[in-house]
C-alpha atoms as one frame of an Amber mdcrd trajectory, in Angstrom:
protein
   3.923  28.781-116.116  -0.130  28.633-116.303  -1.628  28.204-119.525  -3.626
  32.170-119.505   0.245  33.914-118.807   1.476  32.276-122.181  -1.853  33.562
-124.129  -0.873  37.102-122.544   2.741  37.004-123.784   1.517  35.663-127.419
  -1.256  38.819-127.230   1.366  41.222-126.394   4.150  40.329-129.112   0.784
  40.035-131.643  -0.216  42.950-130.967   4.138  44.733-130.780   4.463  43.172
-134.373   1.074  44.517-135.239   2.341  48.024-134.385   5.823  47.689-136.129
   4.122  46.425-139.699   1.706  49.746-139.000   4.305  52.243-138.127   7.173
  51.186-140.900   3.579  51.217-143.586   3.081  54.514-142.435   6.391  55.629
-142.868   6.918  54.251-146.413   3.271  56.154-147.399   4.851  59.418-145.959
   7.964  58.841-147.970   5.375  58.102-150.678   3.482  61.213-150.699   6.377
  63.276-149.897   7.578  62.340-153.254   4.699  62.558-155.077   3.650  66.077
-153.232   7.325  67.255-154.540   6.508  66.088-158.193   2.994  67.657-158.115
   4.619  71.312-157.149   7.658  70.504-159.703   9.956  71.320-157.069  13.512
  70.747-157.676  15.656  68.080-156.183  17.960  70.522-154.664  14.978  71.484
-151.862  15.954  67.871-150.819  19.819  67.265-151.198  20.957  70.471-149.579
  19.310  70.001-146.251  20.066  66.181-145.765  24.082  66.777-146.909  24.309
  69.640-144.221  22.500  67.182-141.591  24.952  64.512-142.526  27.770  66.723
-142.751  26.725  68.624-139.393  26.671  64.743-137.949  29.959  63.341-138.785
  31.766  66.902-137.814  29.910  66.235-134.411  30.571  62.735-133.916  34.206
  63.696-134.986  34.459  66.571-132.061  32.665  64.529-129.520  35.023  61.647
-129.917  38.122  64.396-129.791  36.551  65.786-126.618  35.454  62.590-125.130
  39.538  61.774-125.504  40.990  64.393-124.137  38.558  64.493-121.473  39.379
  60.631-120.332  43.271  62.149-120.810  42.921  64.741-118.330  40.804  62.744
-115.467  42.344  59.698-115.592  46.283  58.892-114.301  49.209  59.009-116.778
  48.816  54.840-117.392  45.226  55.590-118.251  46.438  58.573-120.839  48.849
  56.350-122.607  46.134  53.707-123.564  43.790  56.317-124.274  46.163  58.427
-127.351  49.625  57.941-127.671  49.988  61.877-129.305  48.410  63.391-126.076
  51.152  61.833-123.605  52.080  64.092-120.907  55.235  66.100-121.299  57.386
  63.757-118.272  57.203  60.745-120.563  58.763  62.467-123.749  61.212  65.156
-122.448  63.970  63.819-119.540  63.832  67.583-117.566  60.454  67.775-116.708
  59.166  65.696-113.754  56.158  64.997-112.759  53.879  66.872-110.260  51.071
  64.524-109.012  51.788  65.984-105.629  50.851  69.398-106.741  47.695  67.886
-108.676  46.951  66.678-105.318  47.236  70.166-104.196  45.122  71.806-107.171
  42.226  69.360-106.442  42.064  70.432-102.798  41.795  74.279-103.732  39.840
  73.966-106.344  36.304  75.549-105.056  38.781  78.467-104.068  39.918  78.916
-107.354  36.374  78.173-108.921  35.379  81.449-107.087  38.705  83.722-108.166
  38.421  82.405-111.714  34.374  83.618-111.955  35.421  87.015-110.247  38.049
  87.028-113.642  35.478  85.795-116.145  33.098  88.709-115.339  35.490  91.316
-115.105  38.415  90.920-117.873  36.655  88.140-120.233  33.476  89.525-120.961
  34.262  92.708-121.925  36.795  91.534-124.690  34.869  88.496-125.438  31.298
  91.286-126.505  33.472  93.713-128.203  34.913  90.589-130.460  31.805  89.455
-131.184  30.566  92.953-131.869  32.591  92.765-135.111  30.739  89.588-136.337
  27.288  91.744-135.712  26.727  89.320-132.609  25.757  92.060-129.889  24.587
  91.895-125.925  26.987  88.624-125.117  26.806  88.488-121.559  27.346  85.468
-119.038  24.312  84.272-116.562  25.802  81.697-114.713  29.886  80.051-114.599
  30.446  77.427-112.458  33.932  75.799-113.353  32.410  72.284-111.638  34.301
  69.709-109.526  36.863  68.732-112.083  40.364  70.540-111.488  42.829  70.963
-114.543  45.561  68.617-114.250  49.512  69.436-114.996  50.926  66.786-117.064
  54.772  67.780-115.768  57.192  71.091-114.609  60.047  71.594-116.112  62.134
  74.618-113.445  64.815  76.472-115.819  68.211  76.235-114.104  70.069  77.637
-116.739  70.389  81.260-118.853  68.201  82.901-116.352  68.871  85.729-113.863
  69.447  84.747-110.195  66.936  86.973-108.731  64.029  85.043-110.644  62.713
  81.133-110.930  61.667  80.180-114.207  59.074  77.215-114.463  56.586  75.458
-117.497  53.347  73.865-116.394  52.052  71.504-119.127  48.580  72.627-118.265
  45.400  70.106-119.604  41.951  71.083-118.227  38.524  69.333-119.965  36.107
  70.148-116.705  32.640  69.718-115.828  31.544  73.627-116.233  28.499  74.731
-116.642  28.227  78.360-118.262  25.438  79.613-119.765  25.230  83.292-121.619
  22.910  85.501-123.626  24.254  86.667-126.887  21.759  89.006-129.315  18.839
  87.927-126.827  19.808  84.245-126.971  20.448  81.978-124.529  23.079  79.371
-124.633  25.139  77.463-123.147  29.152  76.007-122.907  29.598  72.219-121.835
  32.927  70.409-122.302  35.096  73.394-122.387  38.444  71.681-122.986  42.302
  73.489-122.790  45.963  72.353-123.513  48.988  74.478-123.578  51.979  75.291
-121.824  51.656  78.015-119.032  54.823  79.802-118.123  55.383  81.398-114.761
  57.720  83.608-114.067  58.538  84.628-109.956  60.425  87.658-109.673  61.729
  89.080-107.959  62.866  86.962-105.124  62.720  88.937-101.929  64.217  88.477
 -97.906  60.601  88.649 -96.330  57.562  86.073 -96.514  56.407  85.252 -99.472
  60.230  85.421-100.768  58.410  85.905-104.226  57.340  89.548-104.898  55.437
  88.805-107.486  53.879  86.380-110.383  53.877  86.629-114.206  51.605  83.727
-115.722  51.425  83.195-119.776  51.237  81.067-122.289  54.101  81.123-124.296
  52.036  80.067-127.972  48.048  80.063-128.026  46.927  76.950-126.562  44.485
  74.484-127.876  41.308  75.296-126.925  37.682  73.267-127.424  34.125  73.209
-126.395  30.929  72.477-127.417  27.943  74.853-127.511  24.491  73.647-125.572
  20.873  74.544-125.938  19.487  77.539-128.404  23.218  78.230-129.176  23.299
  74.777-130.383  22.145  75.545-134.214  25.853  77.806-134.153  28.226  74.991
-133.501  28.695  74.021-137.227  31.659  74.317-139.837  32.233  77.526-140.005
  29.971  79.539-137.422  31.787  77.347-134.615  35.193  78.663-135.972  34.700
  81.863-135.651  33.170  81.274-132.291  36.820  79.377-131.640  38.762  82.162
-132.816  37.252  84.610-131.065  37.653  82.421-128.035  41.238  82.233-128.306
  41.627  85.985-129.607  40.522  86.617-126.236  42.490  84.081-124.530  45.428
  85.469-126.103  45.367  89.434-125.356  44.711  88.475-121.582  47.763  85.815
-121.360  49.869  84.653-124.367  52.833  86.253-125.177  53.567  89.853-125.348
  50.429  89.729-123.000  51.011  88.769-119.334  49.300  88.172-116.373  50.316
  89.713-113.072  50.258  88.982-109.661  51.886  90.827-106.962  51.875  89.211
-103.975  54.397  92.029-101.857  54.896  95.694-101.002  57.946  95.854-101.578
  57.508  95.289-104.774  57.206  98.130-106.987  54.524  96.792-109.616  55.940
  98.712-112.835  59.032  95.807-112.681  56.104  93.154-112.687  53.395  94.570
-115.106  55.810  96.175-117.925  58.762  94.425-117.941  61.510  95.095-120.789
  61.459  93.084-123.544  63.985  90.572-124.909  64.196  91.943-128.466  62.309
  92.399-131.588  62.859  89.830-134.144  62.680  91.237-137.811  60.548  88.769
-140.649  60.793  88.858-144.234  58.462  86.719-146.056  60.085  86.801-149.538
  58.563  84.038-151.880  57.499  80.508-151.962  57.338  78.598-155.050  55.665
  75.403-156.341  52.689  76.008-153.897  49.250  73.287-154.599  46.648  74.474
-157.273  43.610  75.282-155.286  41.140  76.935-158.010  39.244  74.895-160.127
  39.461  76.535-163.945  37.759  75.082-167.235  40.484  72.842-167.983  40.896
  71.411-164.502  42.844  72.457-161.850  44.199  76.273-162.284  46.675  77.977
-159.756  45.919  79.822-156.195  45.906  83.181-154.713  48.372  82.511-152.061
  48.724  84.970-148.761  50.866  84.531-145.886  49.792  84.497-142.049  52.581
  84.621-139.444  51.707  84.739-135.664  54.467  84.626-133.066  51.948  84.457
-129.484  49.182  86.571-129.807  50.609  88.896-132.288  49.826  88.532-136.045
  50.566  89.242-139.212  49.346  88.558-142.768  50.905  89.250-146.359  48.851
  90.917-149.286  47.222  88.491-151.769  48.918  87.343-155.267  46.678  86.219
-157.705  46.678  83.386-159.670  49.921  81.860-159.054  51.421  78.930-157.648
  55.217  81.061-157.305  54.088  83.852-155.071  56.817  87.037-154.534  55.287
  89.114-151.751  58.462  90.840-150.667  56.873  91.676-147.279  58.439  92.758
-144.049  56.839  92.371-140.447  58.677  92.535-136.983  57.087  91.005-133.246
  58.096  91.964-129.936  59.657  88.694-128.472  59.513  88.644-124.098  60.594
  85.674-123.906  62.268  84.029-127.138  63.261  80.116-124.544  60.065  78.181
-125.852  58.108  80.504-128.294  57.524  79.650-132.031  56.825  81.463-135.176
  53.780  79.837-136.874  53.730  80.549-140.802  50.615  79.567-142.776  49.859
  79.755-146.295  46.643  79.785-147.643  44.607  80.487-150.867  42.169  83.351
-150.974  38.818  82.436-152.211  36.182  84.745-152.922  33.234  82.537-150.595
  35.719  83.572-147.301  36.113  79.906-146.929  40.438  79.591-147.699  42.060
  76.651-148.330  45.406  75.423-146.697  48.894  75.641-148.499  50.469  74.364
-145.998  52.842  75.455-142.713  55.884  75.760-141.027  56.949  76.521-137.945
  60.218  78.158-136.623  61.573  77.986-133.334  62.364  81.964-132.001  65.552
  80.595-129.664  67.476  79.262-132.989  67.215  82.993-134.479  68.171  84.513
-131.241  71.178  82.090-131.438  72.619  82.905-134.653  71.646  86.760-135.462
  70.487  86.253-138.325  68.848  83.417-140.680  68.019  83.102-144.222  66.456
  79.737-145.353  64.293  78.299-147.828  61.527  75.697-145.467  59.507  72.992
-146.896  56.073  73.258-145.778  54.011  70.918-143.653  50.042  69.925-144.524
  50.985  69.821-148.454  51.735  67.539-151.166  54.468  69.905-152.376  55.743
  73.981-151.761  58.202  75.895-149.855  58.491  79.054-148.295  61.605  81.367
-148.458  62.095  83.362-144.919  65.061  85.774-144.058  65.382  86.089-140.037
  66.998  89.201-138.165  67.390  89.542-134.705  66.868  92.837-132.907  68.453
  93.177-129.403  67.794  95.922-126.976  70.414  98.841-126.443  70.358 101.512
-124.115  73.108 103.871-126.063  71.545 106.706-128.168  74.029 106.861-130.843
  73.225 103.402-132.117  70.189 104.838-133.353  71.965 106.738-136.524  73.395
 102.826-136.953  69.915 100.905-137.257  67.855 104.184-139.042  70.655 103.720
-141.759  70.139  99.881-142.083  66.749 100.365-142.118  66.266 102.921-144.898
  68.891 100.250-146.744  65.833  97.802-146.779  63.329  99.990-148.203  60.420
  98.902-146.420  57.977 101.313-144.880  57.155  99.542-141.763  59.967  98.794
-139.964  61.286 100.364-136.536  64.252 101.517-134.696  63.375 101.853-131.399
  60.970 100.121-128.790  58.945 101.939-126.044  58.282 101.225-122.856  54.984
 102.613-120.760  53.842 102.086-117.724  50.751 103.851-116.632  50.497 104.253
-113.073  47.569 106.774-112.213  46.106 110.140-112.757  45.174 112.457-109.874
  42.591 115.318-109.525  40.666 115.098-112.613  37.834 117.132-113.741  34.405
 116.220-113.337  32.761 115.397-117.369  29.462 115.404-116.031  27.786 117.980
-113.040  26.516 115.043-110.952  28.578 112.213-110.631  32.282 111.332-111.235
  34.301 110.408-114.397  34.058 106.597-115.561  38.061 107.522-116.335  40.508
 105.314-118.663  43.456 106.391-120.787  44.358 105.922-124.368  47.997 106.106
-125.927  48.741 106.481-129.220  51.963 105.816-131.065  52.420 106.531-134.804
  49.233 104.091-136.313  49.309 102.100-132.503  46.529 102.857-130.484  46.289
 100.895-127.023  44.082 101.913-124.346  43.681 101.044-119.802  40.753  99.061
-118.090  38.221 101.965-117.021  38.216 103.048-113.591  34.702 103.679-112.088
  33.646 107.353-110.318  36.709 108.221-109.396  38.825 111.960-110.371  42.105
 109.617-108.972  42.274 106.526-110.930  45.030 104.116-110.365  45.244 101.811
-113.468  48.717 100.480-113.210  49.060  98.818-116.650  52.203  98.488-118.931
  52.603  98.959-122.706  54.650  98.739-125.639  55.135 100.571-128.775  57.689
  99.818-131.781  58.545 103.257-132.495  59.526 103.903-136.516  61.967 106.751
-135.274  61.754 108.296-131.757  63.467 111.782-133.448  60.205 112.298-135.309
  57.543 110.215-133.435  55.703 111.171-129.830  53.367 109.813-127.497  50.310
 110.724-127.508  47.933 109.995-124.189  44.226 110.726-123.514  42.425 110.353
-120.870  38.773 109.448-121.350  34.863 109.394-119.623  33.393 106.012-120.964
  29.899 107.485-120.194  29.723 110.760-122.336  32.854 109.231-124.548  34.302
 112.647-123.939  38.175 113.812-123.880  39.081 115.351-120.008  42.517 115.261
-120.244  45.811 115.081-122.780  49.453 115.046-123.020  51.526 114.816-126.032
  55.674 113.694-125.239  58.639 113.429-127.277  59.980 110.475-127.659  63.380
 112.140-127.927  63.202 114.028-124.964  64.238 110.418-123.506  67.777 111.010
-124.998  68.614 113.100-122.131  67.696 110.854-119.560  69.798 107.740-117.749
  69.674 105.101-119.057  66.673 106.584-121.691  63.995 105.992-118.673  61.924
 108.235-117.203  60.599 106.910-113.526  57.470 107.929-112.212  57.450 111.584
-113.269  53.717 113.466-113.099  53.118 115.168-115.899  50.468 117.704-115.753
  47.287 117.206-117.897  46.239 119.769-120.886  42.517 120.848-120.867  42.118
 119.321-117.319  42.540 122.555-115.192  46.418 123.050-113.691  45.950 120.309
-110.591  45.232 117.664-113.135  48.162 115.362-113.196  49.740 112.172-114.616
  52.029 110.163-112.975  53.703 107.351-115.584  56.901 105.698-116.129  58.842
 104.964-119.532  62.048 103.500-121.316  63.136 103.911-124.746  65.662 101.005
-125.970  67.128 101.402-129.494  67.421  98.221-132.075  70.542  96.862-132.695
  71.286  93.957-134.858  72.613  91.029-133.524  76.238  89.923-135.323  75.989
  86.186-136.388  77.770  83.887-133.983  80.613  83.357-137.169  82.828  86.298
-138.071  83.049  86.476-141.636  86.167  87.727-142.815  86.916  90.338-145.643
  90.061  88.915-146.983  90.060  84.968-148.197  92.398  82.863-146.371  95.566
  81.364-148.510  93.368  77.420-147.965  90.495  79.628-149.644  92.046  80.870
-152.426  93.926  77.346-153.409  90.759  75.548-153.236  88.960  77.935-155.674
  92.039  77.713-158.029  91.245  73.680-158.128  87.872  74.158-158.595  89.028
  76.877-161.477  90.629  74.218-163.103  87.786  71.508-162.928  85.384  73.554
-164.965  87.391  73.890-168.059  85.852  70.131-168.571  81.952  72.759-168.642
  80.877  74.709-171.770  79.138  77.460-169.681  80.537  80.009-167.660  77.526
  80.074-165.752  78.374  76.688-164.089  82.273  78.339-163.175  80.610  80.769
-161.394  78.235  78.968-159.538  80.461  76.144-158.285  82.915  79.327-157.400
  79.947  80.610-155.318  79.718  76.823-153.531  82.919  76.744-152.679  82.978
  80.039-150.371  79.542  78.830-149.319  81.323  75.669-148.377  84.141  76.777
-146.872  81.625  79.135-144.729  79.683  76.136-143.579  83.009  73.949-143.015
  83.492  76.224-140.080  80.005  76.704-138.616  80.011  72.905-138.923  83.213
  72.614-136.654  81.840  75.274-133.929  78.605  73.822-133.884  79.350  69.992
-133.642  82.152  67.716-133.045  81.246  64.184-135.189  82.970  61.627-134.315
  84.881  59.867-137.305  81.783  57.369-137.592  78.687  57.868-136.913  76.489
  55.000-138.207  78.845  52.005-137.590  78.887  51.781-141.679  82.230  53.334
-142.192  80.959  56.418-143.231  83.694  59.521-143.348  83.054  63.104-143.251
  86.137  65.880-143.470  86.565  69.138-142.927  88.245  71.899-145.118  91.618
  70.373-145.643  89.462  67.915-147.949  86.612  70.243-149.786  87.978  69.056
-153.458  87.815  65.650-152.613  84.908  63.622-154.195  84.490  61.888-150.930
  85.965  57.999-149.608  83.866  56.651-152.321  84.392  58.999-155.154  80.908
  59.361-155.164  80.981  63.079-153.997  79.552  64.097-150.810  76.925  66.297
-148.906  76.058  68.533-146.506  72.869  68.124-143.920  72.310  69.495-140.576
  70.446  67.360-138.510  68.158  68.889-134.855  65.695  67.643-133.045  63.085
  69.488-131.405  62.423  68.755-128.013  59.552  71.375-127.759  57.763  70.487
-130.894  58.960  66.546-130.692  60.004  66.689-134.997  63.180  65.625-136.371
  64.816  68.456-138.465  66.882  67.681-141.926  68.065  70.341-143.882  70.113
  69.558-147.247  72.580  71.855-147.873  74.525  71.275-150.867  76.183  68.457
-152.896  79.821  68.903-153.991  81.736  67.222-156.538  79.873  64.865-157.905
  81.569  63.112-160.595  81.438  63.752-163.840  82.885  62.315-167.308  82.473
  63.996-170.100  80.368  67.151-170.149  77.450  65.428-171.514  77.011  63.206
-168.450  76.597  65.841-166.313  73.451  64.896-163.989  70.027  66.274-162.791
  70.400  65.900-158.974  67.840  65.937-156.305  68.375  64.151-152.439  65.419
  61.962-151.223  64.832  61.169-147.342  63.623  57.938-145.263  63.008  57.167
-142.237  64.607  53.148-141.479  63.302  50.021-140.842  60.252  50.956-141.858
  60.697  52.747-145.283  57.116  53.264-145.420  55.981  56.015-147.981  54.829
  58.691-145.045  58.407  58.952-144.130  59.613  59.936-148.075  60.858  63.478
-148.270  62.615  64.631-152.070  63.821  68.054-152.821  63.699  69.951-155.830
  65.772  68.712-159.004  68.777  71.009-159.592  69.647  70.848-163.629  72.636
  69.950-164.970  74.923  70.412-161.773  77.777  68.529-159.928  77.754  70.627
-156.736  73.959  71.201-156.696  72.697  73.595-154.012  69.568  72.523-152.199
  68.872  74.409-148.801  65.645  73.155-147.887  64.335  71.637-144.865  62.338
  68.451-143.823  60.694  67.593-140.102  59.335  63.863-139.253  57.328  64.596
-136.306  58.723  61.651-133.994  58.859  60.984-130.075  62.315  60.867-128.612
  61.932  57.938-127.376  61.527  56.545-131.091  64.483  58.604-132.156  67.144
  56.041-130.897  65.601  53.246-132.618  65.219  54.985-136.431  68.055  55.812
-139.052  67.983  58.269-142.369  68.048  57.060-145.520  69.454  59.569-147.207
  69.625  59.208-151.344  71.084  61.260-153.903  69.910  60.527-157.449  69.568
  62.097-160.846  66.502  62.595-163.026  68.616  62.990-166.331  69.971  58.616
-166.950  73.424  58.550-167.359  74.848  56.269-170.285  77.359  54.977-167.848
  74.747  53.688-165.522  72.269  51.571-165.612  70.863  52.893-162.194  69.699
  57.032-161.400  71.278  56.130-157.645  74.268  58.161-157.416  75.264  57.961
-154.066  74.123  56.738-150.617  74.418  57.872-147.017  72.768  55.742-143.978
  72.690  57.366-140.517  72.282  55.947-137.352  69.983  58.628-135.171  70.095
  57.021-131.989  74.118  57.504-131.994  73.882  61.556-132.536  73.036  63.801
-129.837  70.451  66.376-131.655  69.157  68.455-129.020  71.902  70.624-130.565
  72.450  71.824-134.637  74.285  69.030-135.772  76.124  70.664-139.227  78.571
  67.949-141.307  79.949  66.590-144.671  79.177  63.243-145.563  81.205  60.889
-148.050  78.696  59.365-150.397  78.542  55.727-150.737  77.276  52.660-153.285
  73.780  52.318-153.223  73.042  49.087-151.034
């Protein structure tokens, strides 16, 4: 290298480290005189603060999202070895649950069709999304939304497995799950109140039913399609240009919300979406279908909920409301202020289609006055366990809390077509004293109207039809210039009492917003029908001239509770009246009469579970290779192998929701001196080897009790392929010391997991042993 080149380079990084001593002077004078400038005009600190904590704040929630996106995104493109490496929690369904298989061949397929679908999927966009999507966002004051440009990209979504249903399902239908991941390429842009923005990233997860029914003897073989979601699915994306300043805490999640609102009145449960793909097909089996049942909620209480408010003396209590969704339909409790031991007492019931796979989602939260609520905490509740027992009444621990439980009663509503059951369910439902329950479900299927009226001189009626049951208002797509609109939709009502209730149908110009047709029907009239239906009937139209017709199907199914799976019998059995004569004699060693009755009341609550326990599982005499016993009624009075006592649990594990399910029961005869050494019990849960302090579950402390009732409920949200390798801990101690021991362990009970089959309630007695 010549001499003048090495004089260049030492000029140039002169003259570079000139520049950087400039630039970082400048910028310490700026800071400098920004300071000074903000003395001078005695401006106060909090000009400064607020705006750099909402920049760092805005930041980290970014850098947070992008990373989540940037996951699931490398979990949706890449193959399944890829996805394990990249998040264990996002797996795809094949690896965790044994009866769904993979589908790479049909991914195969999906990729291939893709530009296809690309096209279909715009035409849906324009015509069924963004007309829900701008009246959402007309409640938020965000007007004009419209899109300018969707292009779904290269990137197909991806199903992570099928599972086909073999089982419980009618032979004229196939039954299949898609584990559905999509996290695309798209580019959409839109204008919302004059702005222009855009949607990158747009990320989806959930599981997509699809239902083909019925099966047929000509090509296709399928008459038609039903595609839904069973629960909303988990959806994500991140907002681009001008839009940009929106996608903050807060403003993005009610962007989100309304997202998924709309999502879920197009295709989560009750809401389906159709295809008919034959002829011969008549479409009211395919677009209203009858439902599976109605299942009947009653949020009563929940008690030692977290202290949200912030009072003079430190933490206060909460204002605790309830939120149940089951699909896309949703509930929500009243408010109760300041308390951490809320009674609301309330009473909601949702139309379940398809109870195999769906959940009821419970969340608690604490009202604050900003509109920003805090969590209490949640549960969740799987429909097909109600469906299976009738009826359910259980106090759950909630999930997301330090501490708090929620106490639900569960009813199951099944569909009958028998008129006379309705004196039956009006009765038990004017027992309850609620004013919003129903007897009776409605069924409408809204095929077309014919020979309307013109609303304006010049052109035809912009036609659609709105029904109206008691306080339910649901309304049809609008059918453009045309006096013969075919809509062909389906809805459903809960009816409060179909003597006293009609249906009440309007038929509408979305131009003038004028009325140019109506009908009013009784309900009742259906009682003289087969079967309650009425199929395909035109009615003719009031105030529409006398060609004006209606043509419209309907079925009316009455409620009818569901008897639990166990017959309870009136009379006590001779077993059942010598065990409470034993127990009659133990508490002459209590002072209060108050314990007599209650252990009376655990020992017909025993013997009731002793059965369920021997219908529901079979144990075998050893579970956990430790020895440990469990018996069944012959034995209720004994204090267990050990004389330690013994206790109740039912273990499950959800395949669905991957979460191990404990739920203590009871503790009975636990042993006791002298009356002054009777203990404070409570039961506390572990997962083994680990024993790590995550895994620690402890109920509430029962006072002064030897056959302590406890009926709450614990999950561990493990794999199943973990499950074989884990035991529970379970402990049962006392606050209160005895003076007979110098240890507050009163019994212990190890169980081996990996030795129980749990897909299935598993309901038993356990002997209590020495601690070890």
């Amino acid at each position: 290298m010549s001499v003048s080149k090495v004089t260049d380079i030492d000029k140039k990084l002169d003259n570079t480290g000139i520049f950087s001593y400039l630039f970082s002077a400048i910028k310490k004078a700026s800071v400098v005189g920004i300071v000074y400038f903000a003395g001078y005009m005695q401006w106060s600190v909090g000009w400064f603060m607020c705006p750099i904590v909402l920049l760092v704040i805005r930041d980290q929630w970014k850098k947070s999202s992008d990373r989540r996106r940037a996951t699931a995104k490398s979990a949706a493109l890449s193959n399944e070895e890829d996805v394990v490496l990249a998040r264990l929690n996002d797996l795809p369904a094949w690896v965790f649950f044994p009866d769904i298989e993979r589908a790479e061949w049909l991914n195969r397929i999906i990729k291939q069709v893709w530009p296809n679908v690309n096209h279909y999927v715009r035409e849906i966009v324009r015509d069924s999304i963004q007309p829900i999507l701008r009246t959402n966002l007309e409640k938020y004051k965000l007007n004009g939304f419209k899109f300018e440009r969707i292009i779904l990209g290269t990137v197909p979504f991806r199903i992570g497995g099928v599972k086909v249903y073999d089982k419980n399902i009618d032979r004229n239908e196939i039954v299949m799950d898609l584990d559905i991941f999509y996290a695309g390429d798209c580019d959409v842009t839109f204008y919302l109140s004059g702005i222009k923005g855009g949607i990158r990233d747009f990320q989806l997860h959930g599981m997509l039913r699809v239902v083909m029914k019925p099966l047929i003897t000509s090509i296709p073989l399928v008459g038609g399609l039903q595609v839904f979601f069973l629960n909303n699915p988990d959806i994500d994306f991140d907002l681009v240009g001008v839009a940009d300043v929106l996608d903050m805490p807060g403003l993005s999640d009610i962007l989100r919300r309304i997202v998924v609102e709309t999502v879920a009145s197009m295709m989560v449960l009750p809401n389906k979406f159709p295809i008919k793909l034959s002829d011969e097909v008549d479409a009211v089996e395919l677009k209203a279908p009858e439902p599976e049942g109605v299942l009947r909620v009653h949020v009563f209480e929940a008690k030692h909920l977290m202290k949200k408010d912030i009072s003079v003396l430190g933490k206060g209590k909460s204002d605790p409301y309830a939120v149940l969704t089951v699909g896309a339909q949703e509930f929500k409790t009243k408010v109760i202020d300041n308390s951490v031991d809320p009674k609301w007492d309330y009473w909601c019931e949702f139309n379940v289609l398809e109870s195999n796979g769906q959940q009821l989602y419970i969340h608690l939260w604490d009202k604050d006055d900003t509109g920003d609520d805090e969590s209490l905490g949640r549960a969740t509740i799987e429909v097909s366990n109600i469906v299976k027992k009738g009826s359910d009444d259980m106090w759950i621990t909630l999930e997301q809390a330090k501490h708090g439980m929620v106490h639900l009663r569960f009813s199951w509503l099944s569909l009958s077509k028998n008129y006379s059951d309705l004196k039956t369910i009006i009765a038990e439902t004017q027992m309850l004293k609620a004013t919003n329950l129903h007897t009776a479900i409605l069924t409408v299927f809204v095929d077309s109207c014919k020979n309307l009226p013109q609303a304006r001189i010049s052109t035809k009626p912009d036609a659609y039809a709105v029904l109206r049951v008691g306080n339910i208002t649901q309304q049809t797509g609008v059918q453009m210039r045309t006096i013969h609109p075919v809509w062909e939709q389906g809805f459903t009502f809960l009816v409060p009492n179909p003597e006293s209730h009609s249906l009440y149908l309007s038929v509408m110009d979305q131009k003038t917003n004028s009325e140019i047709g109506q009908l009013t029907f009784k309900i009742s009239s259906l009682a003289q029908k087969e079967n309650l239906e009425n199929k395909k009937e035109p009615f003719t139209l009031l105030k529409s001239g006398p060609e004006a017709k209606i043509v419209w199907s309907m079925h009316l199914r009455v409620l009818k509770a569901t008897k639990s799976e166990i017959p309870m019998s009136d009379q006590p059995s001779a077993e059942t009246a010598s065990l409470k004569q034993e127990i009659d004699q133990k508490s002459t060693n209590t002072d209060s009469s108050d314990a007599q009755s209650i252990e009376n009341k655990n020992v017909e609550d025993f013997i009731e579970d002793s059965s369920i326990s021997q219908l529901t599982a079979t144990p075998p005499s050893n579970i956990s290779g430790d020895g440990l016993l469990h018996r069944t009624l012959s034995n209720t009075s004994s204090a267990g192998d050990a004389g330690l006592g013994r206790i109740q649990l039912t273990l499950r594990y959800s395949v669905q929701r991957q979460r191990l399910i404990v739920v203590i029961h009871k503790i009975a005869n636990i042993p006791c001196k002298d009356p002054s050494s009777v203990p404070d019990p409570y039961v506390k849960l572990y997962l083994l080897p680990e024993r790590a302090k995550d895994s620690k579950r402890k109920t509430t402390v029962v006072k002064d009790n030897c056959n302590p009732i406890f009926d709450e409920s614990f999950e561990y949200v493990i794999n199943q392929g973990e499950l074989s390798n884990k035991q529970l801990e379970v402990t049962v101690g006392t606050q209160k010391q005895l003076f007979y021991s110098s240890s507050n362990i009163l019994g212990q009970v190890i169980i081996d997991l990996g030795k129980l089959n749990l897909t299935q309630p598993y309901n038993v007695w356990f002997d209590l042993q020495p601690e070890e």
